[in-house]
N, C-alpha and C positions, 0 to 999 in steps of 0.2 A: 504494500500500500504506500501510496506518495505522499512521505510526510515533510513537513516544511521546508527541514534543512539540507534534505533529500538530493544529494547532484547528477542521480545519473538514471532518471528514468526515460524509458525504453519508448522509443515515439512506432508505431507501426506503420513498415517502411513499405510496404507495397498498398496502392490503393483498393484494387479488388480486395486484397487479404481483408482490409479493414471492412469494406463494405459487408463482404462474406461471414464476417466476426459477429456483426453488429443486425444481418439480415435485412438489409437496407437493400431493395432491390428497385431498379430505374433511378439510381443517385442522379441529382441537379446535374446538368450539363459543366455546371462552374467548379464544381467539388472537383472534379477529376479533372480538367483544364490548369486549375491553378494551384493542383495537390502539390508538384514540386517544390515551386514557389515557397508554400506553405514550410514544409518539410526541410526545406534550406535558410527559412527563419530561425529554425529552433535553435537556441545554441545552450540552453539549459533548462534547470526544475525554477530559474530566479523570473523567468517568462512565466510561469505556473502558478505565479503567487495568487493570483484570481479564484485558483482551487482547492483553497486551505480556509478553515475557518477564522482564521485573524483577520483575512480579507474580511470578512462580510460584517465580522465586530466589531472592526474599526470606520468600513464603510456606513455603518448602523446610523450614526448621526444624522447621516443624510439620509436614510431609507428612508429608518422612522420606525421599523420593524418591530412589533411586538413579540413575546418569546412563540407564541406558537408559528409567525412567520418565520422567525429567525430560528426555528429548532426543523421547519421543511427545507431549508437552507443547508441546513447543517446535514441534516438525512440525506440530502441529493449529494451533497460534496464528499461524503463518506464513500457513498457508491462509486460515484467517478474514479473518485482515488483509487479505489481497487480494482479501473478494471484497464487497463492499457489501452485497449479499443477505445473506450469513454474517452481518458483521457487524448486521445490521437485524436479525433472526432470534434473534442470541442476548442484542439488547439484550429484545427483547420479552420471552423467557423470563427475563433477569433480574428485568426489571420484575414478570411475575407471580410469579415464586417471592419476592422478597423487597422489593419496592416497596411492600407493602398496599396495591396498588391493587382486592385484591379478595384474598379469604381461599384461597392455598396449599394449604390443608388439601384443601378442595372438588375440589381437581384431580385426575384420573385423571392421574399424570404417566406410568405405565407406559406409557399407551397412547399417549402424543404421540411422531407420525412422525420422524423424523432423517431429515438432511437429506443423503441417503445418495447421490444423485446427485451434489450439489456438492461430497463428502467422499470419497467411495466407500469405504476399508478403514479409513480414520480416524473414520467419523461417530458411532463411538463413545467421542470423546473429547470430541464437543460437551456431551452431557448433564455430563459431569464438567469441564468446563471453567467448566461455567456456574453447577454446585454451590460447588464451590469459590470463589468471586468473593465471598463474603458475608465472608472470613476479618476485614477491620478491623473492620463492626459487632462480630461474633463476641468478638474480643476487647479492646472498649469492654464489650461485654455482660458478660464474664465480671468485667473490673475493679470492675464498677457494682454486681456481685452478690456479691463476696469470692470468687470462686473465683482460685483460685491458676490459674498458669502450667502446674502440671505436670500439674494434670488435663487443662488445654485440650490439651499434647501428646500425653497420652495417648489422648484422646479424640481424637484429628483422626491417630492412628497407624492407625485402622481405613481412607486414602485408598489408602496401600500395598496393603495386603493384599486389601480389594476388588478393586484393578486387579491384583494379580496371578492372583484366583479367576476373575477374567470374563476373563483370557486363557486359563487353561488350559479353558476351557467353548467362547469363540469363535476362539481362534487370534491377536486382535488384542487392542491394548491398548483402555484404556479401559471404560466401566460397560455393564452392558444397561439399557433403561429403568427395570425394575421396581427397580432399585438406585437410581433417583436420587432417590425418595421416602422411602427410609431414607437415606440422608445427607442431606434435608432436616433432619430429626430433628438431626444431628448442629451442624447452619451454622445453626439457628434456633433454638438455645439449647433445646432439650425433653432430649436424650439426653446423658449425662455417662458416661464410664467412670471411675470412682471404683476403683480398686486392681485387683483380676482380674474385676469383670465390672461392665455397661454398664448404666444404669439409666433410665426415662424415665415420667413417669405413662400413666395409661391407665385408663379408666373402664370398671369390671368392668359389663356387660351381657348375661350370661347367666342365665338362669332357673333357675338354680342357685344356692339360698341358702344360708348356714351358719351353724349356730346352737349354742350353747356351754351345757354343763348351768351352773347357777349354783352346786351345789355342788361335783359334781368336778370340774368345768372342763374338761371332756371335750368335744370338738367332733364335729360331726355335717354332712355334705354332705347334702340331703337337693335331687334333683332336683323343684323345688315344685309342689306340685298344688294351692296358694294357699290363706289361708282360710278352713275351712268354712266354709259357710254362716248354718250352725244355732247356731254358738259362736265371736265371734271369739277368743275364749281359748287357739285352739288354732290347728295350723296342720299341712297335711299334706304328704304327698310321699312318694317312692322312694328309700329313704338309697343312699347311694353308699360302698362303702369305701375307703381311703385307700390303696388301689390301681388305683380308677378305675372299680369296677367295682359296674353300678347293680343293684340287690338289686330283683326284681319281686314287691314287695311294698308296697303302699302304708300307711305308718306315719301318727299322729296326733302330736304335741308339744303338750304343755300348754306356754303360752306365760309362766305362771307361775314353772315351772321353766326354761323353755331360753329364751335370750336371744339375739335376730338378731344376728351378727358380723360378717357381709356377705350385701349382697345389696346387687340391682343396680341399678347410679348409684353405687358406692360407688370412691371413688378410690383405684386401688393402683399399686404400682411395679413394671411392668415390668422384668422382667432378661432383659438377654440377655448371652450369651459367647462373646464375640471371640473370633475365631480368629487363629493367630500367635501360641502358646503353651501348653504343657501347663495342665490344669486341675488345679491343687493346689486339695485339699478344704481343706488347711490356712491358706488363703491366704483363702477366700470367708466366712468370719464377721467376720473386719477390711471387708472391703467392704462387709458388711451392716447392719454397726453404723457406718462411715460415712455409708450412703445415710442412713440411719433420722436422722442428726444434722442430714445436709445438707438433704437435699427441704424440711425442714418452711420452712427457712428460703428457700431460691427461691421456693415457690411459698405464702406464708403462708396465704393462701385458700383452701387446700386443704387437708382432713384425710383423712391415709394410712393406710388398715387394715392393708395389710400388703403381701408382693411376691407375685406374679404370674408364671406363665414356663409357655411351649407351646413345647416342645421336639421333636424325636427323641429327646435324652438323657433323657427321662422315658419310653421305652418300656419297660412293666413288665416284658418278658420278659427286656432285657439284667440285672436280677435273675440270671437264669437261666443266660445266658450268661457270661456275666463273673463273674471273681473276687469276694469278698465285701469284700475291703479293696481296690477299684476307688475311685481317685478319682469317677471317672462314674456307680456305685453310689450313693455316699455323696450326691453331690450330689441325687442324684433321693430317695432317703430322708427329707429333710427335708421333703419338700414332700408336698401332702396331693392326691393326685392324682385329680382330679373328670373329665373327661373325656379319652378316646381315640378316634383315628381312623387310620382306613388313611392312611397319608403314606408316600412315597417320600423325604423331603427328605432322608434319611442317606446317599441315594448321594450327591447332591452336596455333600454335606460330607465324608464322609468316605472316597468314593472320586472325588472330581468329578464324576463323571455313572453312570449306568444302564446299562450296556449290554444288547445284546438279547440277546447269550450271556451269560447271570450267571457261568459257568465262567470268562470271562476275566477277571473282578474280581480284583486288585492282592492279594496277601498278605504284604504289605509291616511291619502292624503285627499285636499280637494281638487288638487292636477289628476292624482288616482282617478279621484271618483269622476273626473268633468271627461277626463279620456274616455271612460269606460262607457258612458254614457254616450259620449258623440260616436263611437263604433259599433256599441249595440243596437244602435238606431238604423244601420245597414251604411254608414259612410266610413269612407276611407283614410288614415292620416298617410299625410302626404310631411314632404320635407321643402325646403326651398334653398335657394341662394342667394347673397344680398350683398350690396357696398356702400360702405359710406367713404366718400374720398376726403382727404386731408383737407383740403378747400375747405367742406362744409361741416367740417367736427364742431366749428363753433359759432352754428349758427342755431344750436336751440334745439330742444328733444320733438323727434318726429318731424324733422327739418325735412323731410322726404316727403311723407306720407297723408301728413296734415299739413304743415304749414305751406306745401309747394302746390299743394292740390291734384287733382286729377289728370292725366294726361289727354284722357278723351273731353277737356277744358281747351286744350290745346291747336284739336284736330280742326276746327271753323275755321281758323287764320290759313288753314292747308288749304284748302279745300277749294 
């Protein structure tokens, strides 16, 4: 077994052997590509620290981990240690997640198998054992760039809370794959939680552009019909109102008057909102005027139009359902909401999962109870997509939605 001080444990040197060890059959295309690579990293047990328990008790501060997280911690890293293969297996994945032996990004990591034979009820603590391992660059990185301490805790509080959501979904502790490519985000310096919500860029790439009158400064989502032909002075499309909904009617803009504000390739900030805490509306405009201080200075290369965020809590209809002074209201009001789709994702946030009887859904809260209600009625929750651009962060709540008014307000002057 690999114990700390350990200098000369055994890495398995053929790649089949390993896969064959481990009964991993159809391995990632990338595993076997960049196995050498891997395998020519190693130069000792002092690369291995990640797999010892001093690692995770001194990382603790930052997790946040209580003793029954930190003792599933401790059970997965025991098994590892004693088994060659394990540990061959998860140096690889750390190599490709965080070695640049080849770009992370590029990975399907949801779809890479665990190694569930030699793990069996635990194998879902290797993906999160092996996220986790990046914490010393992690916090060289944040010193290099000014960020404080209390973001990095804040930001590395979301380890919790994950493992306790993917136990109440699987029974066991530890992540499902499709989570360990969001906590990439978090161990490779892109995503911060800056006050109540979680920030990271993200290059706007839908065919959906927005464009601002020059005198009133009135903005416009206009799903693009590119162009004309005949005039590049203008430009056309299906305005969309800022409640997500696209008007079938194809408009003209003189490009004279209305000036592009985004469109796509144009860099913006992702938000999202942790869970493991009420959302105070009061609380998310100090967040926002931090991001807006901070980002510019991480990423100087980059210029930010504004934030970004695809939620369930942007379903127009919880409008409807919910209170009018709803922190969850308020939040989605600010934002100028350009696309919707059928999504289920508010069961598992806000009842863990689906069930096939909707009658037996939890009525535990009154978001509980107003959901449950608006789906037993025979309608659908949907999700949405929304922006509010840096422009008009400070022009007043609902600066979109109410105070800009309607777009089909707009369409006479077209016409």
């Amino acid at each position: 077994m690999l114990q700390p001080n350990q200098k000369n444990t055994r890495l398995i040197q053929s790649f089949h052997e390993l896969m064959a060890l481990l009964h991993i059959q159809n391995p990632p295309e990338e595993w076997g590509k960049n196995w050498e690579n891997a395998i020519a990293l190693y130069k000792g047990d002092q690369q291995l620290y990640f797999l010892s328990n001093q690692y995770i008790s001194e990382a603790n501060p930052y997790f946040k981990l209580n003793e029954e997280k930190s003792a599933a911690f401790y059970h997965a890293l025991e098994l590892i240690r004693g088994r060659e293969d394990l540990i061959t297996l998860a140096w690889l994945w750390k190599c490709l997640l965080y070695e640049e032996i080849s770009p992370s990004d590029a990975y399907d990591v949801a779809s890479w198998p665990l190694p569930e034979v030699a793990m069996g009820a635990v194998a879902q603590m290797f993906p999160l054992i092996v996220a986790v391992s990046n914490l010393p660059w992690l916090r060289e990185n944040y010193k290099m760039r000014g960020l404080t301490e209390s973001i990095l805790f804040d930001t590395l509080s979301d380890i919790g809370i994950i493992m306790e959501e993917s136990r109440k979904r699987t029974g066991v502790w530890g992540i499902e794959n499709f989570l360990l490519g969001w906590l990439l985000n978090h161990f490779q310096g892109r995503l911060f939680r800056i006050g109540r919500l979680q920030f990271m860029p993200e290059k706007y790439d839908l065919r959906i552009s927005v464009y601002r009158h020059k005198n009133t400064r009135k903005v416009i989502a206009l799903e693009e019909g590119g162009r004309l032909t005949d005039n590049a002075d203008f430009t056309k499309g299906c305005p969309i109102t800022p409640l997500g909904k696209v008007l079938p009617k194809t408009v003209k803009l003189s490009l004279a008057e209305w000036e592009a504000v985004l469109i796509q390739g144009d860099t913006m900030l992702d938000v999202h909102i942790p869970r493991g805490g009420k959302l105070e509306y009061d609380r998310l405009d100090e967040s926002y005027r931090s991001a807006l201080a901070t980002y510019p200075k991480l990423f100087p290369k980059q210029q930010f139009k504004g934030f970004i965020c695809h939620t369930w809590m942007f379903d127009p209809l919880l409008q409807k359902i919910l209170p009018e002074d709803s922190n969850l209201v308020k939040f989605q009001r600010d934002f100028y909401l350009y696309r919707i789709v059928d999504d289920d994702s508010v069961f598992e946030t806000v009842f863990v999962s689906k069930p096939e009887d909707l009658h037996t859904l939890p009525e535990e809260t009154s978001l509980q109870r107003a959901i449950k209600g608006h789906v037993l009625s025979g309608k659908q929750m949907r999700s949405a997509a929304g922006f509010l651009l840096f422009d008009d962060l400070y022009s007043g709540p609902a600066y979109y939605q109410k105070k800009q008014g309607e777009v089909q307000s707009l369409l006479k002057s077209w016409e």
